[in-house]
N, C-alpha and C positions, 0 to 999 in steps of 0.2 A: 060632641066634637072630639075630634083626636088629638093626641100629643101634637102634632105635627101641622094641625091648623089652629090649635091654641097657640101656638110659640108663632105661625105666619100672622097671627093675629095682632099678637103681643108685638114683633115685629113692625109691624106696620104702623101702629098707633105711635111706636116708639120713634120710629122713621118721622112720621109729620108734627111730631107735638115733642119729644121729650127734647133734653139740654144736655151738651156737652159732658162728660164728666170720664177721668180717671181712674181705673181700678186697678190699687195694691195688691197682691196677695206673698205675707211672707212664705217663702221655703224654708227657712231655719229659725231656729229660738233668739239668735244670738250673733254675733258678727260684726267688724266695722269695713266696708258695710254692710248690715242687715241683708242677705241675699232675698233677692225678691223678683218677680215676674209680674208685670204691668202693660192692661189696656187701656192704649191711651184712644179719645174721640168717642169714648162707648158711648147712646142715647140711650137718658133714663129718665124716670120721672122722680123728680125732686119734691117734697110734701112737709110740712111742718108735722108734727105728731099732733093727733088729735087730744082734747081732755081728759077722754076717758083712758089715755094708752100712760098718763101719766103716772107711773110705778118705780117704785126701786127707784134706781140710780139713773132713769130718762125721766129729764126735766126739759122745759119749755124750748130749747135751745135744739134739742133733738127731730131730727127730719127722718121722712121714710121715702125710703129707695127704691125703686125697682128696675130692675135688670133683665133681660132677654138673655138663658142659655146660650143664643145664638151667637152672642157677642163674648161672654167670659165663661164659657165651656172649659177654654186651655186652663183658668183660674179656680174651676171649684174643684174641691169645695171652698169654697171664702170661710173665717171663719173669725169668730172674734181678736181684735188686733190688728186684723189687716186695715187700710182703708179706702178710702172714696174721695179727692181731689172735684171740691165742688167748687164750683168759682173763683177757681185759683184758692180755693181753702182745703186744706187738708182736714178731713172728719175722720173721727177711728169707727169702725164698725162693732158696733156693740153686741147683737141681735142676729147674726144671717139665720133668715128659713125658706129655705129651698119651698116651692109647692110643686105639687109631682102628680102626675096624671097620667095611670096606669104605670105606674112605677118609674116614670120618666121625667127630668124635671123641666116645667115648661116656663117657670116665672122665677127667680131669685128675688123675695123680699128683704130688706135691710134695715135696719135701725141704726141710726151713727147718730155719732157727737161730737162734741169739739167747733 
């Protein structure tokens, strides 16, 4: 497959199945307010973290994210700190990893908490 029918793929699944959600990303360290640039309505798919992901400082409260390029392009890189606005809950993103296919990225994975 190509970049370009991985992400209409990742797209479409995201279209019929994923959930609502908010994505943060700050532009500054620092600020009141915190300046920041936000997608609101993004679909993602929302997951508990499995047993085995359990390490370091993600414990059972930790979900994993996924996101479509095609939605928060304007926002990456994401990067730890920013966050994700899940059911009306703010989570800090702990983990962003881009996956990239032919050097392009076609999924945004996430790990958040909170």
């Amino acid at each position: 497959m190509t970049p370009t029918q991985t992400i209409a793929a990742l797209d479409l699944q995201l279209a019929k199945h994923g959930e609502l959600v908010t994505v943060i990303h700050y532009t500054a360290l620092t600020g009141t307010p915190r300046p920041s640039v936000s997608a609101d309505n993004i679909k993602a798919f929302v997951r508990p973290v499995k047993a085995e992901e359990l390490v370091g400082s993600i414990d059972q409260t930790a979900s994993n994210v996924v996101l479509s390029p095609t939605d928060v392009a304007a926002l990456l890189p994401l990067k730890k700190g920013d966050k994700v606005v899940i059911q009306g809950r703010e989570r800090n993103i702990e983990l962003p990893k881009p996956i990239l296919l032919d050097n392009v990225v076609v999924r945004v994975n996430l790990v958040v908490l909170g």
